[in-house]
VEXDREN-2710 file (C-alpha; in Angstrom, 1 decimal):
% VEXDREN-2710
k/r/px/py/pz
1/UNK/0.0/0.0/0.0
2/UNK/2.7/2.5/0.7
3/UNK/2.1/6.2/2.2
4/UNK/-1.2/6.3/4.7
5/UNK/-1.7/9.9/6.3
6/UNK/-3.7/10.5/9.2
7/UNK/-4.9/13.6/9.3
8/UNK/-8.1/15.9/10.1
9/UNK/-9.5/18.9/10.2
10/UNK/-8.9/20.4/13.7
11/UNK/-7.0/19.1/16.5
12/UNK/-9.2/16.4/19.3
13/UNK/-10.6/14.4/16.8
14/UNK/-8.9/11.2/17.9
15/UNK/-6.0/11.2/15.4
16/UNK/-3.2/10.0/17.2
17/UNK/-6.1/7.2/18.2
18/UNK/-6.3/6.1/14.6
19/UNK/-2.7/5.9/13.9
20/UNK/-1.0/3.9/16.9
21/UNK/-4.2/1.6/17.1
22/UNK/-3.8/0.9/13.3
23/UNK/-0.4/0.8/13.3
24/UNK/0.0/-1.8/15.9
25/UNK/-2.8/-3.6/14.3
26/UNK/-1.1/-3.8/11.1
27/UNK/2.1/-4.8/12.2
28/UNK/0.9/-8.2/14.0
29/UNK/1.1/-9.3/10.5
30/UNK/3.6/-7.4/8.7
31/UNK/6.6/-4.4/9.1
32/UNK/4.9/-1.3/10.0
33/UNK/6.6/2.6/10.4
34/UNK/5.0/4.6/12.3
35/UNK/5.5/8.1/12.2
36/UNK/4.9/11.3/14.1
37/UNK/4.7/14.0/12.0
38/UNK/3.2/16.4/14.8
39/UNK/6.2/17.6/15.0
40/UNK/5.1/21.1/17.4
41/UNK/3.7/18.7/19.8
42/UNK/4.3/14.9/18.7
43/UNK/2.6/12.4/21.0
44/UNK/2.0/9.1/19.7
45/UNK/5.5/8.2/21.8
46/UNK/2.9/8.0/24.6
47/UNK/1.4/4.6/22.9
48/UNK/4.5/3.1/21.3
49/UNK/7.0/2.2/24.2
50/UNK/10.1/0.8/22.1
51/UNK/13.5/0.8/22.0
52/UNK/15.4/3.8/21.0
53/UNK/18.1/2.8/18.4
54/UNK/19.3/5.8/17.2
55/UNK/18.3/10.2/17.5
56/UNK/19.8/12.5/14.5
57/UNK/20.1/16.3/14.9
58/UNK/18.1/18.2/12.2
59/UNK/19.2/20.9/10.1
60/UNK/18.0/23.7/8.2
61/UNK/19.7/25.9/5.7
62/UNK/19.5/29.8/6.8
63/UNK/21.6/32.1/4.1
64/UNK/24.6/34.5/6.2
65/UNK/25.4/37.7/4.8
66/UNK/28.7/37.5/3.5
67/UNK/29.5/41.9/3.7
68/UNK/32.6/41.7/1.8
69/UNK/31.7/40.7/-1.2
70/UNK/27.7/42.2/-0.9
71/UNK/27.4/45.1/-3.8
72/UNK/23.9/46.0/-2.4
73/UNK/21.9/45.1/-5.4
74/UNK/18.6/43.9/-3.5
75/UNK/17.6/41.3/-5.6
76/UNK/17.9/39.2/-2.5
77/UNK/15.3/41.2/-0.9
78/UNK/13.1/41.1/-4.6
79/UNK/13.4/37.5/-4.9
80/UNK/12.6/36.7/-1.4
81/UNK/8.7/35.7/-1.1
82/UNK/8.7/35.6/2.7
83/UNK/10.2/38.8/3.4
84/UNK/13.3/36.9/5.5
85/UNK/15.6/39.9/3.8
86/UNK/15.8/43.8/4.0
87/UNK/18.0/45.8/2.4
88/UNK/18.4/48.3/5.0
89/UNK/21.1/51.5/4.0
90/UNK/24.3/49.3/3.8
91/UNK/23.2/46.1/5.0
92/UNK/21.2/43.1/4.4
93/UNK/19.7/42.1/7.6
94/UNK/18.4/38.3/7.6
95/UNK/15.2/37.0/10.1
96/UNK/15.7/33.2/10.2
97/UNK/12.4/32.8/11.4
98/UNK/11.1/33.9/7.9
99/UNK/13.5/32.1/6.2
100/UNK/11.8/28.8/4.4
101/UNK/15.4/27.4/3.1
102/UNK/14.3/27.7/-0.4
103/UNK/17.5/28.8/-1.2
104/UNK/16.8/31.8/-3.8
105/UNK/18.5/34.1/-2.5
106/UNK/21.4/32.0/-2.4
107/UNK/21.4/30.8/-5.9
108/UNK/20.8/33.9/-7.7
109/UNK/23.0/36.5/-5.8
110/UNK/25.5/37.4/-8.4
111/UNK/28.3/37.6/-5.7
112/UNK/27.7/35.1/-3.8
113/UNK/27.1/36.9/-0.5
114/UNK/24.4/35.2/0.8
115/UNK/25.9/31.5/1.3
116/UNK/23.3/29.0/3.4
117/UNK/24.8/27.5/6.3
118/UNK/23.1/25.2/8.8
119/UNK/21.0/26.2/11.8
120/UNK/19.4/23.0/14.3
121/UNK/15.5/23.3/13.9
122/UNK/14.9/20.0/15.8
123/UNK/15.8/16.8/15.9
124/UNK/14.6/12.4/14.8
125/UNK/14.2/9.9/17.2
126/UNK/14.1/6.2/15.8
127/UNK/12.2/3.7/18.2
128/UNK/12.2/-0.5/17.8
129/UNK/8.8/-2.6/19.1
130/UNK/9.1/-5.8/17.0
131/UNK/7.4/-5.3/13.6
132/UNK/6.9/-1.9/14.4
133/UNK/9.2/0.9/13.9
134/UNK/8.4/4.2/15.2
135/UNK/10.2/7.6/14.5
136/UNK/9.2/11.0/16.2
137/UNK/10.5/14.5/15.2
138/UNK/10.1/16.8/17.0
139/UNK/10.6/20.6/16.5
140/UNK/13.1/22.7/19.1
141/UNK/11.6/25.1/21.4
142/UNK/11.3/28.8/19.3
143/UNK/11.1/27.1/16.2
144/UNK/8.5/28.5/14.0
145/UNK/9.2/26.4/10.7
146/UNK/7.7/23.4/10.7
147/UNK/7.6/22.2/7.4
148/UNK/11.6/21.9/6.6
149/UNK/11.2/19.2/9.5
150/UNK/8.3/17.3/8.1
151/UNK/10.4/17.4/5.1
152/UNK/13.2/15.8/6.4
153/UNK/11.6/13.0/8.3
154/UNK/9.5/12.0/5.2
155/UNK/12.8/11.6/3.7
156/UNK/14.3/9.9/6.3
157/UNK/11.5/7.5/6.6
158/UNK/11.6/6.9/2.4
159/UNK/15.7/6.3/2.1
160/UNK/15.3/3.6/5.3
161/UNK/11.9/2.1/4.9
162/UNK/10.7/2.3/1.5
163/UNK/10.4/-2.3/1.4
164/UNK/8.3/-1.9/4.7
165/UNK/4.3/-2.3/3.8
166/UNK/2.8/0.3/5.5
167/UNK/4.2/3.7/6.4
168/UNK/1.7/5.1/8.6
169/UNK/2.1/9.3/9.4
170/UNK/0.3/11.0/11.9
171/UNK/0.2/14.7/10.4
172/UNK/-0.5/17.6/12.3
173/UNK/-3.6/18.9/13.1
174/UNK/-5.6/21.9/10.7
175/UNK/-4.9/22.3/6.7
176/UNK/-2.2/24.7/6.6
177/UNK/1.3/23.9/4.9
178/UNK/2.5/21.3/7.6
179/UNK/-0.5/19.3/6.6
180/UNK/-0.1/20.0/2.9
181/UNK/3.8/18.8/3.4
182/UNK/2.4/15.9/5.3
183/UNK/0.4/14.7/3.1
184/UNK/2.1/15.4/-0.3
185/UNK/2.1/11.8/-2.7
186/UNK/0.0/9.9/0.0
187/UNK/-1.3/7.0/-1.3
188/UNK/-4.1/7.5/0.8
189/UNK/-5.4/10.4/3.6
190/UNK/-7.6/9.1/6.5
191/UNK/-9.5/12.0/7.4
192/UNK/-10.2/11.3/11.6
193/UNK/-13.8/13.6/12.6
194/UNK/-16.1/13.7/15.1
195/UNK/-20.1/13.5/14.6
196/UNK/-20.6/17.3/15.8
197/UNK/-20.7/20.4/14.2
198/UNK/-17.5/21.5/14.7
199/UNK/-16.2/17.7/13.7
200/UNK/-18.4/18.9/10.6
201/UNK/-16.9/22.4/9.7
202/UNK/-13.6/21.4/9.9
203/UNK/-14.0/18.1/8.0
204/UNK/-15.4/20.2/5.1
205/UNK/-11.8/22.3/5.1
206/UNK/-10.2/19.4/5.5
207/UNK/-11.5/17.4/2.3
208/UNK/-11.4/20.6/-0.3
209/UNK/-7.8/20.8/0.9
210/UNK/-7.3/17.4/-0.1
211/UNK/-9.5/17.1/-3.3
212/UNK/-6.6/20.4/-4.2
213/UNK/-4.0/17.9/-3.7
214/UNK/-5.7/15.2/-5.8
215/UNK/-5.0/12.6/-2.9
216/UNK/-7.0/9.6/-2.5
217/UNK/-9.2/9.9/0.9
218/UNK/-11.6/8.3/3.1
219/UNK/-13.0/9.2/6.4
220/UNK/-13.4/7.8/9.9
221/UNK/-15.9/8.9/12.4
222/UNK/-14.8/8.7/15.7
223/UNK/-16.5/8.8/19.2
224/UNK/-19.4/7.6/17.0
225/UNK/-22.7/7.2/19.1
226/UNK/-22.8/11.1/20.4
227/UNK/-24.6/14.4/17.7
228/UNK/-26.1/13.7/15.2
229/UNK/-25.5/12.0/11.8
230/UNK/-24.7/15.2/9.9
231/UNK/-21.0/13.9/9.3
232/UNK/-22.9/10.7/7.7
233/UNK/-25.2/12.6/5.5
234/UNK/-22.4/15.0/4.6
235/UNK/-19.9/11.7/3.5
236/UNK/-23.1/10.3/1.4
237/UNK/-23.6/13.4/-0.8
238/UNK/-20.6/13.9/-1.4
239/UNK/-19.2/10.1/-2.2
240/UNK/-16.8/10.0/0.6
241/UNK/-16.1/6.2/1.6
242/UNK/-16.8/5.9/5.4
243/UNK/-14.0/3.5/6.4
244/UNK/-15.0/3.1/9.8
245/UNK/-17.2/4.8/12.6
246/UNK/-15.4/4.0/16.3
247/UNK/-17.7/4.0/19.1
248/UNK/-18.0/6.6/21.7
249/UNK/-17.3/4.3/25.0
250/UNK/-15.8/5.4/28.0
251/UNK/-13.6/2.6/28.3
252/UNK/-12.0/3.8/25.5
253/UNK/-11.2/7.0/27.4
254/UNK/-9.8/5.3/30.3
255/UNK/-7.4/3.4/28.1
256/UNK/-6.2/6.6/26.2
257/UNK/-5.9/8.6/29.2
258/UNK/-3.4/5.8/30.4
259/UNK/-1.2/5.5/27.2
260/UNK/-2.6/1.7/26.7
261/UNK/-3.8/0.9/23.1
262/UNK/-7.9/0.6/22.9
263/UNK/-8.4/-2.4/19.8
264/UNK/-6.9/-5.0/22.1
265/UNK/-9.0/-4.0/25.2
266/UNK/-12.5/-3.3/23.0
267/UNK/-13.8/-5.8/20.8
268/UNK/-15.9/-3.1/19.1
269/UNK/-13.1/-0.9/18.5
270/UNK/-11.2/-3.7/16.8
271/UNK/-13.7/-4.4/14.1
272/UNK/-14.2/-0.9/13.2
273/UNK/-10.2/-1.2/12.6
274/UNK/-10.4/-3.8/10.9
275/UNK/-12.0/-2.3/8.3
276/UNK/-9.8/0.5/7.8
277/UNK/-6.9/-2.1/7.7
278/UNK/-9.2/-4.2/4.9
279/UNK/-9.7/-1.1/3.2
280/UNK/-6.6/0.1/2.9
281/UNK/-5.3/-3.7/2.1
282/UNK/-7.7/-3.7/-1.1
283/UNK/-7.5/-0.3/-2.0
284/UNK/-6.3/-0.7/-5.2
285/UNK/-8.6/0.6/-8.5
286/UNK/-10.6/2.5/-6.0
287/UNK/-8.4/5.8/-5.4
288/UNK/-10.1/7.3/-8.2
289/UNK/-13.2/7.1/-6.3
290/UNK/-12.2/9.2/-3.7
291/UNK/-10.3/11.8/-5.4
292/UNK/-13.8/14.2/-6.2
END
């Protein structure tokens, strides 16, 4: 299958839920990554207690004003679409928060004065549980930039996992750019709501910001049992596959609010996974369905 994204609309919707009950589902039978791409405030560590083989530093590239060679042109400010340079009198002063590493700057100053040199944003952990690997990034404190890092752990996860079966990401909440970086050539986006209207609104963003990025997509209804069935009706007239509708049970509370995973406690919670795990398994011809 490849790429699965777990993402949704607004924050509380029981993402994190979905992805470390699915991914330890999936790996009883076969080599699972699970990854945390949260990576303001990653938290599916709390539900996968492995073994921690290795942590890398992360990087990103930040251009340094080079004042020797600088002839004060401004095209570095002109070519900059987030405003990370001003040509101020004599100087070029650079705002690293701004900076998106896109390297423009760089590349087209005709002296060279802006060379990129490398700044820590935040750094990989890589976690072992049996079939299941687990890697969380997560973003150092004052870091604004999320994105580069999302980046970087896709990558990482693709040049050390790409044989594995399932590559399971837990995005960050919302539908701004980390989510759009998140999900980017997913072969499929489970998108995690809630049967209120809230759950409602914010499923509606979240599926026209997928249908933009031509994504295959399906939804999953959690705490199922509590509103109404507006989320249902919605999914209907709009041909959006319902891959599973998890039940609203306290139990379920108590075991999240104690790090344990719910499908092996719940019966009913593991045949609603199920599905999304038979789903994805026989996805095949019927992406094009979901890509409205």
């Amino acid at each position: 299958m490849g790429d699965i994204v777990i993402a949704s609309g607004k924050g509380g919707t029981g993402k994190t839920t979905v992805s470390t009950n699915l991914a330890a589902l999936l790996a009883e039978t076969e080599p699972v990554v699970l990854v945390d791409l949260d990576v303001e405030e990653p938290n599916s560590g709390l539900f996968i207690r492995g073994s921690e083989t290795s942590r890398e530093i992360k990087y990103k590239q930040i251009p340094q004003w080079d004042s020797s060679v600088c002839t004060l042109c401004g095209l570095c400010q002109r070519v900059c679409n987030f405003h990370a340079l001003v040509k101020l009198g004599r100087e070029i002063m650079v705002f690293p928060q701004l900076c998106h590493g896109c390297f423009a700057c760089s590349d087209l100053c005709p002296v060279e004065a802006l060379p990129m040199v490398p700044v820590r944003m935040g750094e990989t952990r890589h976690f072992d549980l049996e079939k299941l690997v687990f890697i969380e990034s997560r973003l150092d404190i004052g870091e604004e930039q999320a994105v580069p890092l999302i980046a970087q752990t896709k990558s990482y996860v693709k040049n050390n996992f790409s044989s594995y079966a399932y590559r399971i990401y837990d995005a960050p909440p919302g539908t701004a750019c980390p989510v759009i970086e998140a999900a980017r050539n997913a072969d499929l986006v489970i998108l995690v709501t809630e049967p209120s209207p809230f759950g409602l609104n914010d499923l509606k963003l979240a599926v026209e910001t997928i249908r933009q990025m031509r994504r295959p997509f399906g939804v999953v209804i959690n705490r199922y049992g509590v509103g109404n069935d507006s989320v249902d009706r919605y999914c209907e007239a709009e041909q959006i596959p319902i891959l599973a509708r998890l039940p609203n049970d306290r139990r379920a509370a108590e075991l999240y609010s104690r790090g344990q995973r719910i499908y092996t406690e719940l019966p009913a919670f593991r045949l609603e996974l199920e599905k999304i795990a038979e789903y994805i398994k026989n996805l095949g011809g019927s992406k094009s369905g979901s890509k409205k």
